[in-house]
KOLNU-139990 format. One record per residue (C-alpha): residue in three letters; residue number from 1; x, y, z. Coordinates in pm, 1 decimal, m for minus. Layout:
+-----+-----+----------+----------+----------+
|  aa |   i |       xx |       yy |       zz |
+-----+-----+----------+----------+----------+
| ala | NUM |        X |        Y |        Z |
...
+-----+-----+----------+----------+----------+
This chain:
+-----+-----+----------+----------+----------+
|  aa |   i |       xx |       yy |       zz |
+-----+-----+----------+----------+----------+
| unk |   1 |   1564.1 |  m2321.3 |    313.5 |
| unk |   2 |   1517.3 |  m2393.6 |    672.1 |
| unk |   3 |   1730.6 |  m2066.2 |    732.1 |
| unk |   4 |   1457.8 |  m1837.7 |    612.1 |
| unk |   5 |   1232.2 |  m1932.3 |    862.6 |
| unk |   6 |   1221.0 |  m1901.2 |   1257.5 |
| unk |   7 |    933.2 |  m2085.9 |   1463.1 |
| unk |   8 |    650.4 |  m1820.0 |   1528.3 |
| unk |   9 |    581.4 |  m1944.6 |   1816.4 |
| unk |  10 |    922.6 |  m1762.1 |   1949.5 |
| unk |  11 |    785.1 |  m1431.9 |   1881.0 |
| unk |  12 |   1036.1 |  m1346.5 |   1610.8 |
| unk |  13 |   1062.2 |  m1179.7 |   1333.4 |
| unk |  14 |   1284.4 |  m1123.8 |   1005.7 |
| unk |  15 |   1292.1 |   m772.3 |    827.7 |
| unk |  16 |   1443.8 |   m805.7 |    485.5 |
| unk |  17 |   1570.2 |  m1146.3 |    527.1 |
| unk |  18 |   1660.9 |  m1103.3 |    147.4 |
| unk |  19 |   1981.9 |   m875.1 |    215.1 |
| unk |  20 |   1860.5 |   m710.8 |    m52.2 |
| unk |  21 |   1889.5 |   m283.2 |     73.6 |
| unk |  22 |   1616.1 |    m24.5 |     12.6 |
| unk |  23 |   1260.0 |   m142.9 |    103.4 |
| unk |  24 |    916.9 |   m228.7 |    m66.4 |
| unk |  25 |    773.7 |     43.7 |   m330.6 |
| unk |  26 |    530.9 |    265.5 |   m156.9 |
| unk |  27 |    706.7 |    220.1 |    187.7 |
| unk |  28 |    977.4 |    393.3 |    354.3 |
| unk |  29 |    999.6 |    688.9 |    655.7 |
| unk |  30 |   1077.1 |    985.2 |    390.6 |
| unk |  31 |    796.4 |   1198.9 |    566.2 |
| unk |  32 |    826.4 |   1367.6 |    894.2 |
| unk |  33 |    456.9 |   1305.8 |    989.9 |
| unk |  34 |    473.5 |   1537.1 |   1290.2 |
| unk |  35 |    159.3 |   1429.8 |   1442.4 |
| unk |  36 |    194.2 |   1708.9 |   1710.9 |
| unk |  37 |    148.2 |   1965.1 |   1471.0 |
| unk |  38 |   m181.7 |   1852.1 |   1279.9 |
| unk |  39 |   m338.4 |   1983.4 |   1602.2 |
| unk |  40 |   m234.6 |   2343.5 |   1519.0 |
| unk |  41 |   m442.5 |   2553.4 |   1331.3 |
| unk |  42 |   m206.9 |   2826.7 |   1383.7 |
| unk |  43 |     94.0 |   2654.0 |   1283.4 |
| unk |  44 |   m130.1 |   2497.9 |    972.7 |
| unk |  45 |   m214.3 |   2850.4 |    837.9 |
| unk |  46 |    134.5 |   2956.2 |    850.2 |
| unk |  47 |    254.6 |   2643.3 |    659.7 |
| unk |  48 |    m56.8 |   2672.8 |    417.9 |
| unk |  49 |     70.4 |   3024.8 |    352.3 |
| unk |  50 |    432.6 |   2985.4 |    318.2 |
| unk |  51 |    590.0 |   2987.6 |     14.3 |
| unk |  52 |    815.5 |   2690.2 |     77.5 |
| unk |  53 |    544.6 |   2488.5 |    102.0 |
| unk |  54 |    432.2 |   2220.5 |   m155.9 |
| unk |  55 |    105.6 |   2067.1 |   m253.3 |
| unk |  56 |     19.8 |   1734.3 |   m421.9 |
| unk |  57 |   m294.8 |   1721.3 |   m646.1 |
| unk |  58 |   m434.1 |   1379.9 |   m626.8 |
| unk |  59 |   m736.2 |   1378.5 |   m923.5 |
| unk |  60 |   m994.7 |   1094.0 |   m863.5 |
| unk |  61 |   m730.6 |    794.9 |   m776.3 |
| unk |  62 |   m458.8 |    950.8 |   m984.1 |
| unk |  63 |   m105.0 |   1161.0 |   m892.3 |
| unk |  64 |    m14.2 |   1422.0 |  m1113.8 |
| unk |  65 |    382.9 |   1363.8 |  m1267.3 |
| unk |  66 |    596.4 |   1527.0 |  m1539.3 |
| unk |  67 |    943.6 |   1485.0 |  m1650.2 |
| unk |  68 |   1134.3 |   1197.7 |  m1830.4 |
| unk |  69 |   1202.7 |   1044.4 |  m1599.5 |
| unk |  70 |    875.9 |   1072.2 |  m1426.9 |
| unk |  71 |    820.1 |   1290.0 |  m1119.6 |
| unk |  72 |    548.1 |   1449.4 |   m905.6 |
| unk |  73 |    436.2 |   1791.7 |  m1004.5 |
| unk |  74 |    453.8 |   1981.4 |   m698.4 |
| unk |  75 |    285.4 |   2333.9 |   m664.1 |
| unk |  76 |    338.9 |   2607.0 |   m517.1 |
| unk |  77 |     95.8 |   2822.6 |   m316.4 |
| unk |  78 |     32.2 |   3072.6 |   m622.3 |
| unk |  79 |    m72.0 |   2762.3 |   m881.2 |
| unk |  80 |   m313.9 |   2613.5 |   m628.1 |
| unk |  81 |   m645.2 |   2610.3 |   m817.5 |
| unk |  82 |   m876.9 |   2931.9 |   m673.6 |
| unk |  83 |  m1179.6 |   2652.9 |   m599.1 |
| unk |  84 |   m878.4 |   2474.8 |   m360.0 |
| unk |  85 |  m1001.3 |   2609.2 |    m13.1 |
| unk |  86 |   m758.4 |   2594.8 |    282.8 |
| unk |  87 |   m994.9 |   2315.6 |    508.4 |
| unk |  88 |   m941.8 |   2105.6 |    204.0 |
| unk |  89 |   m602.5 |   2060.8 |    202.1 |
| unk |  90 |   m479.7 |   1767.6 |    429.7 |
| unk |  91 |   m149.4 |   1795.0 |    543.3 |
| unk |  92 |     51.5 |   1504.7 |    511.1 |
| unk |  93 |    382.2 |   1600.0 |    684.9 |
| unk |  94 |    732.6 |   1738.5 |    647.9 |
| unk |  95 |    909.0 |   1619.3 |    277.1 |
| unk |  96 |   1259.4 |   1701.0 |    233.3 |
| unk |  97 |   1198.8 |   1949.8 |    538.2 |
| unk |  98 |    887.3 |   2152.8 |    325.0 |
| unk |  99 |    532.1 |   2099.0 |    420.5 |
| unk | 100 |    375.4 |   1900.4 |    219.6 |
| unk | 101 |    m43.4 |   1915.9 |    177.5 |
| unk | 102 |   m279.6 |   1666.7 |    m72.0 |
| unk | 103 |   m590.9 |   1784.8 |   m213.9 |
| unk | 104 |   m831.3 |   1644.7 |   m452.7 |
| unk | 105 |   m906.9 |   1777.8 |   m791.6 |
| unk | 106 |  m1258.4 |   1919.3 |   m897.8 |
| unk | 107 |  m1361.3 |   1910.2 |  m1217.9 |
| unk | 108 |  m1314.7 |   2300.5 |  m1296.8 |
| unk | 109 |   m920.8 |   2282.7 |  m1184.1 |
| unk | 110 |   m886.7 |   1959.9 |  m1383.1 |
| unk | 111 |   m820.6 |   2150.4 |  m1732.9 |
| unk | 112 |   m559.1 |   2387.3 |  m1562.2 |
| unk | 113 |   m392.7 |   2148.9 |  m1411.0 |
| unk | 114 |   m358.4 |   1900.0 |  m1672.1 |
| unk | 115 |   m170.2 |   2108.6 |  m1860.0 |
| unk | 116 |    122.4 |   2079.7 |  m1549.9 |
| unk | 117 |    127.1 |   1693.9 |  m1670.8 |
| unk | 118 |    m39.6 |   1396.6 |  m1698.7 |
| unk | 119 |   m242.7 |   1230.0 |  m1415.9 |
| unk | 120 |   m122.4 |    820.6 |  m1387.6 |
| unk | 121 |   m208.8 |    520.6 |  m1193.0 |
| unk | 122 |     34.7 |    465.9 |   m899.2 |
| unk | 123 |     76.3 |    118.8 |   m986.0 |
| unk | 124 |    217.8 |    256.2 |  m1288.8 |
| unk | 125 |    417.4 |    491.6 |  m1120.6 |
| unk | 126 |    529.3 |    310.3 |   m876.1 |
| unk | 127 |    850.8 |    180.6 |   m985.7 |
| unk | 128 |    894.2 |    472.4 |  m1194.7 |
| unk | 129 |    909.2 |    745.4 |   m951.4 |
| unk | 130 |   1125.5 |    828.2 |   m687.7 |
| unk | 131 |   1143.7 |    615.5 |   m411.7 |
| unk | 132 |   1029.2 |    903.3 |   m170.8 |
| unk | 133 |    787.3 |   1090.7 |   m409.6 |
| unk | 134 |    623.9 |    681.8 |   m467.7 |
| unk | 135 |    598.6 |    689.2 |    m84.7 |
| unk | 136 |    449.6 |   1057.1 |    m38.2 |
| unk | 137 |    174.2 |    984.1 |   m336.1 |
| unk | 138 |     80.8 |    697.2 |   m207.7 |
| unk | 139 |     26.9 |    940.3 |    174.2 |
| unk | 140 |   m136.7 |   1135.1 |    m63.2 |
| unk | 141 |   m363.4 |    899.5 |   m258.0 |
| unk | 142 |   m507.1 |    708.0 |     40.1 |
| unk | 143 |   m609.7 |    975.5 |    236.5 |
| unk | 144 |   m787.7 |   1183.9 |    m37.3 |
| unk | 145 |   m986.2 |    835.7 |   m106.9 |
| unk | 146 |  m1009.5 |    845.3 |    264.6 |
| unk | 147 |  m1221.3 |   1158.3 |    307.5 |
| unk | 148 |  m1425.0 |   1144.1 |    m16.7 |
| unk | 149 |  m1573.7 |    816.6 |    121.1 |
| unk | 150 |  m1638.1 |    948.5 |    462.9 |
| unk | 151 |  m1821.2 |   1241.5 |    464.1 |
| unk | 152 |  m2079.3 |   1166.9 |    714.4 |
| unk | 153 |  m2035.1 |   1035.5 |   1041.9 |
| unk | 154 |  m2077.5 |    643.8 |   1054.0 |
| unk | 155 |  m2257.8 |    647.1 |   1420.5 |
| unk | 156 |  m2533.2 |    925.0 |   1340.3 |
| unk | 157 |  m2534.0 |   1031.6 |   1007.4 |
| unk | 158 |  m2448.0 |   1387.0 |   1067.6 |
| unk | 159 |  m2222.9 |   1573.2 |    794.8 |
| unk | 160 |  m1847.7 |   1493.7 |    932.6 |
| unk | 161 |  m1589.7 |   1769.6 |    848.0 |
| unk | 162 |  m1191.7 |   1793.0 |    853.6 |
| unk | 163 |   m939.0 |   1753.1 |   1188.7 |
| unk | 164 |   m617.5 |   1784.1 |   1247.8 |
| unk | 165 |   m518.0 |   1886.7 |    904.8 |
| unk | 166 |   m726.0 |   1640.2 |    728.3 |
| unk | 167 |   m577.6 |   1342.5 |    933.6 |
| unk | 168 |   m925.7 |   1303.7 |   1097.1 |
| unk | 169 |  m1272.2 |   1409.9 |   1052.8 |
| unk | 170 |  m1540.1 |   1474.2 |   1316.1 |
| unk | 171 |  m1912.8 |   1474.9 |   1308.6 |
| unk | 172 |  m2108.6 |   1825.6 |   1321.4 |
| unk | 173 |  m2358.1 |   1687.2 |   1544.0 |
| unk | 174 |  m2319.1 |   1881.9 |   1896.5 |
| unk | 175 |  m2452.7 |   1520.1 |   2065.2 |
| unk | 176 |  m2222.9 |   1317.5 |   1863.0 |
| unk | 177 |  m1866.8 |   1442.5 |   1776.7 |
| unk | 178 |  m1763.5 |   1120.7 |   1707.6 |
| unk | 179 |  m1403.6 |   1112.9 |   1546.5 |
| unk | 180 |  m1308.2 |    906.3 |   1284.8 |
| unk | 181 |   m934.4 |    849.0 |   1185.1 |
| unk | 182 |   m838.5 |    714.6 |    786.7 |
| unk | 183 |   m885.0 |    314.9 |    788.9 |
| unk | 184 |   m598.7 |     58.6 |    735.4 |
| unk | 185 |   m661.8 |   m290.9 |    668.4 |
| unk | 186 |   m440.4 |   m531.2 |    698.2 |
| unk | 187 |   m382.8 |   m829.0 |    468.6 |
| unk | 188 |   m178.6 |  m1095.4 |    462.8 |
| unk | 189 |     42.2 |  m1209.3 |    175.3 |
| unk | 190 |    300.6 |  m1496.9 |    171.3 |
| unk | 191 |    508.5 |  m1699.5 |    m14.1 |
| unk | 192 |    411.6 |  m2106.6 |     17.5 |
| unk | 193 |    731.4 |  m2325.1 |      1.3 |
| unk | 194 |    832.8 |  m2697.5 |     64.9 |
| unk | 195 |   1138.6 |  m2629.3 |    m38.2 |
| unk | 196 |   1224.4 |  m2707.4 |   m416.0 |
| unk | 197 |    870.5 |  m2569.4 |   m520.8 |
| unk | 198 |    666.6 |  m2237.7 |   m435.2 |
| unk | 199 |    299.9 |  m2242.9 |   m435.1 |
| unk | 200 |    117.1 |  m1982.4 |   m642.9 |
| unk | 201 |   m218.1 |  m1925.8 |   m761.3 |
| unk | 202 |   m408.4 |  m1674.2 |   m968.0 |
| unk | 203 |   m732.8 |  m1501.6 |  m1015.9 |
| unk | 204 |  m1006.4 |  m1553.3 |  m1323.0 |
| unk | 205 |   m971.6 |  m1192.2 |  m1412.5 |
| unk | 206 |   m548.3 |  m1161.2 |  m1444.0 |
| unk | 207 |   m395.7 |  m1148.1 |  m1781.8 |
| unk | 208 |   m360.0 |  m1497.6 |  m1931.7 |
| unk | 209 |    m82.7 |  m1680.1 |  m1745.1 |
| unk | 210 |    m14.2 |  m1431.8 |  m1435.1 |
| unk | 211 |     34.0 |  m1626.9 |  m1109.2 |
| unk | 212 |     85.4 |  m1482.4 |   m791.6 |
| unk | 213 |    127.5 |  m1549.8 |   m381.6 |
| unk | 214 |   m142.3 |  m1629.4 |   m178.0 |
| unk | 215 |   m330.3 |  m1322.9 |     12.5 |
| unk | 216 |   m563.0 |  m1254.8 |    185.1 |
| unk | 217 |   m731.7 |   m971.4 |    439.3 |
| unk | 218 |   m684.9 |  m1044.0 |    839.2 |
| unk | 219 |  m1003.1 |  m1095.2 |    980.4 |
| unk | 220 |  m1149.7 |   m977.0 |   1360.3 |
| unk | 221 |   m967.3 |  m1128.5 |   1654.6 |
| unk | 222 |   m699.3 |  m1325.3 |   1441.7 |
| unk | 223 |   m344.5 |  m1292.7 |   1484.5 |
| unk | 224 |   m124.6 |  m1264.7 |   1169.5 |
| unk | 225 |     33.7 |  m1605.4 |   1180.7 |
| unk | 226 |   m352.4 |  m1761.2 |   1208.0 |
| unk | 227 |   m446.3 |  m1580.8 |    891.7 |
| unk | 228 |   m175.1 |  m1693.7 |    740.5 |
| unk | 229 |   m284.9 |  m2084.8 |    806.8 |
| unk | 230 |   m636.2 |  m1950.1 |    731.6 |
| unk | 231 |   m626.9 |  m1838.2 |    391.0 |
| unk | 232 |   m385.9 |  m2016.5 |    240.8 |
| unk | 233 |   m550.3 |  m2368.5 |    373.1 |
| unk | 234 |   m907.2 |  m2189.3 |    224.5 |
| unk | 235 |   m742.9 |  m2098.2 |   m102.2 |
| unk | 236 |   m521.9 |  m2365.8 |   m167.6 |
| unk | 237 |   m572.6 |  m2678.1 |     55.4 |
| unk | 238 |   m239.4 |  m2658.7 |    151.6 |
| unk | 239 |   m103.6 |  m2645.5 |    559.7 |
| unk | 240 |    178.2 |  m2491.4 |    660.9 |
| unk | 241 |    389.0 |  m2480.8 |    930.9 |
| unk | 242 |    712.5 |  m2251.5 |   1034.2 |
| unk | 243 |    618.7 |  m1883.6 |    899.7 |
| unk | 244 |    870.6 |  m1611.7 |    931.5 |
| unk | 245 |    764.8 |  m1230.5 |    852.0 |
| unk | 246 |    989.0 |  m1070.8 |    552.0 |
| unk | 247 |    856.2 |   m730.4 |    529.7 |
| unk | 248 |    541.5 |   m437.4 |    453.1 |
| unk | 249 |    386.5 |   m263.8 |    232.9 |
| unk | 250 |    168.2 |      9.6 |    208.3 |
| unk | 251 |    m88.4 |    m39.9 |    m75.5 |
| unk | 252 |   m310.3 |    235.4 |   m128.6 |
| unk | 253 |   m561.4 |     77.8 |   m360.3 |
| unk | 254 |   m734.1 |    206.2 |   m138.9 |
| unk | 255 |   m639.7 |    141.0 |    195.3 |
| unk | 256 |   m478.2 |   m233.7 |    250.0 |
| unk | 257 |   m135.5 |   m262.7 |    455.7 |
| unk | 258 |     34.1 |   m574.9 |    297.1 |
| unk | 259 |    196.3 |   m812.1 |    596.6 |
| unk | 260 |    450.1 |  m1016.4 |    392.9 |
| unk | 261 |    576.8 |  m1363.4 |    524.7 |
| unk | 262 |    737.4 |  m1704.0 |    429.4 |
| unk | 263 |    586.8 |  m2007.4 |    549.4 |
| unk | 264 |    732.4 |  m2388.9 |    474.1 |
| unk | 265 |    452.6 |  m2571.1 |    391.7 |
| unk | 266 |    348.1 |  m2928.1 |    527.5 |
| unk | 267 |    109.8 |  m3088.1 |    262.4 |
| unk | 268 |    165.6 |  m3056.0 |    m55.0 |
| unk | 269 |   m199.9 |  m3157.4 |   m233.2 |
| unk | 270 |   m359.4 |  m2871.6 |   m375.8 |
| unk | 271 |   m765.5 |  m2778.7 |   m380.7 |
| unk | 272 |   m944.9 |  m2518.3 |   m426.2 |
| unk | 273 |  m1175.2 |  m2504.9 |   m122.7 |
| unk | 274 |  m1358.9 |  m2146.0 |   m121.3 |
| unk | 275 |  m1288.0 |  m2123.3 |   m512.1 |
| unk | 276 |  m1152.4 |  m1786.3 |   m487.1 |
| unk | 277 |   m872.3 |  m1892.4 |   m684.5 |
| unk | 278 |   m929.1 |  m2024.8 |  m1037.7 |
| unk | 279 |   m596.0 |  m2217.4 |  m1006.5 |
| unk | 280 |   m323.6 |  m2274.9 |   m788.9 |
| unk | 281 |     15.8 |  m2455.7 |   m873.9 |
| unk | 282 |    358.3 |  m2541.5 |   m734.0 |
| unk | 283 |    619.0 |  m2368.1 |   m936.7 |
| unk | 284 |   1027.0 |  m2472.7 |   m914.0 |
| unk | 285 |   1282.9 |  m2153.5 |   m918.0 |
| unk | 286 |   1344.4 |  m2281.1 |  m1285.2 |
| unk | 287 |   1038.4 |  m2272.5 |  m1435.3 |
| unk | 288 |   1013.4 |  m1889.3 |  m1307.9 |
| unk | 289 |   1323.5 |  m1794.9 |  m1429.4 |
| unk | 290 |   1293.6 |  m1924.5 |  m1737.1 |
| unk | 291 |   1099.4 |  m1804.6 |  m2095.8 |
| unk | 292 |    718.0 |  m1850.4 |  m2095.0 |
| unk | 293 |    469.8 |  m1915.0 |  m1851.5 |
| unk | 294 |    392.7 |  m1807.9 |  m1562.9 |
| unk | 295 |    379.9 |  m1426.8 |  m1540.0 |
| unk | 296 |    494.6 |  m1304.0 |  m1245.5 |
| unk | 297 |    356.5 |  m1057.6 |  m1013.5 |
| unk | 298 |    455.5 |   m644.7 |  m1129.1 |
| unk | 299 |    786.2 |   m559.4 |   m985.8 |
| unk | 300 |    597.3 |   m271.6 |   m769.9 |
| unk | 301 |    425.7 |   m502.0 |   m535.3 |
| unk | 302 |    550.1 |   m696.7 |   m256.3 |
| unk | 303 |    418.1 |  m1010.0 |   m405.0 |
| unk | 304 |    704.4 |   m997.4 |   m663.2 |
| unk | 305 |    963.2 |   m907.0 |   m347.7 |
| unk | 306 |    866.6 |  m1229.4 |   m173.7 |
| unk | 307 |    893.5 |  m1459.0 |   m496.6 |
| unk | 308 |   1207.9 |  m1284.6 |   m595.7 |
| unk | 309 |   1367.7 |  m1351.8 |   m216.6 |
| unk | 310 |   1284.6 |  m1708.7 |   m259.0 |
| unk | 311 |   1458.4 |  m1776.5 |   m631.0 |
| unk | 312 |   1740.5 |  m1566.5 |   m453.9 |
| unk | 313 |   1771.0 |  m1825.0 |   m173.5 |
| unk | 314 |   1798.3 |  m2112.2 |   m424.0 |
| unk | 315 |   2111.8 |  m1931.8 |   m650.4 |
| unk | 316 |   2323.3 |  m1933.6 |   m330.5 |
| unk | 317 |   2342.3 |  m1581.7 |   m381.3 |
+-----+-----+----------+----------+----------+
């Protein structure tokens, strides 16, 4: 076990220490992002306008797919929905070398569109989707949530309106102007070892029996490693010493970035101290892999990566 971790205090860091190829769902570079761009209004109405271009509805929290196998439901300029103006489209970047643009769904294009497909829950999705069309719908997700919760400006109050092809928005008020870019918050989440067990816990409200790692959201001035320490020792009761960092994920419900790590832990005594947890356990790799209890996290979140790496280091595999 002592392989899968390297002392923080080196500075280092493991990506994908699982061998395992591909990456977490959600994450991946499959969009050109081509920040330089979004500053272009003339470039942005020519790309708005062109018929190579594609658009990704995005109806309350939910992507529009179709197929069997599931897939997006792209559209084309001509099936955008009349009430779709062009300052509410946010461009998102290049996808498989086509601009790509999100918009949200009103109520009076909901009845057209539905008829395209069905409009699902990325966690449902997730797994079922193309790796790159998961990764673009989550782009497109987060940033729709992004704008319908900032529509004024947080310093004055003033109306705030679209930037840079949605990727900002800036306040109307000629004494203000203040821009605000979409939020990210990071978070934490790691898998607890000493070894022969992992430590996992679970919420009151998960179905009967689901157990998952520890997590938590990084707080002002704290370093990654220190929230680590932090929340697991509030959740749990439980110190720990080496952590190593596996890997990311973006998780757009709405706006989290999930750090992933491995940490060896050095107690073993578990309580709950803030009682944010309604239990916590240590778990072997058999009693995971085996019928019955516990449920483990869905295989579309990084939480299920991490405990998967860790009953892959104990097979020898």
């Amino acid at each position: 076990m002592a392989d899968a971790f390297r002392d923080s205090a080196a500075q280092d860091t493991i990506v994908d220490p699982t061998g395992v190829e591909g990456h977490n769902v959600f994450a991946g570079a499959f969009v050109d992002r081509i920040g330089e761009l979004r500053k272009n209004p003339d470039w942005l109405a020519g790309a708005i306008a062109g018929a190579d271009s594609r658009f990704v509805p995005v109806w309350e929290d939910k992507c529009l797919v179709s197929g069997d196998p599931s897939h997006v439901e792209f559209l084309d300029r001509q099936r955008l929905p009349p009430t779709v103006a062009d300052p509410d489209l946010v461009f998102l970047g290049l996808f498989r070398d086509r601009p790509a643009f999100a918009f949200a769904v009103d109520t009076a294009a909901y009845p057209m569109l539905r008829k395209l497909g069905e409009f699902q829950d990325l966690r449902v999705l997730g797994t079922l989707l193309p790796p790159d069309e998961a990764n673009l719908a989550a782009h497109a997700r987060a940033l729709i949530l992004w704008h319908a919760a900032q529509r004024y400006c947080g310093r004055c109050g003033t109306q705030a309106v679209p930037e840079a092809g949605g990727n900002a928005r800036r306040c109307r008020n000629a004494n203000c102007k203040q821009i605000a870019f979409p939020r990210v918050d990071p978070a934490i989440i790691v898998l607890v070892s000493d070894g022969r067990r992992c430590l996992l816990g679970r919420q009151g409200g998960w179905p009967e029996g689901r157990y998952s790692t520890i997590a938590g959201f990084v707080e002002p001035g704290e370093s990654l490693e220190d929230a680590v320490r932090r929340e697991v020792y509030e959740e749990t009761n439980i110190r720990v010493g080496r952590i190593a960092y596996h890997s990311s994920q973006p998780w757009p419900f709405p706006s989290s970035l999930m750090l992933g790590f491995v940490a060896e832990a050095s107690s073993t005594d578990i309580v709950l101290n803030d009682r944010e947890l309604e239990d916590a356990r240590w778990f072997t790799r058999e009693e995971l892999v085996g019928p019955g209890l516990p449920k483990l996290p869905f295989r579309v979140s990084i939480a299920r990566r991490l405990v998967d790496h860790w009953i892959k280091l104990g097979s020898g595999d």
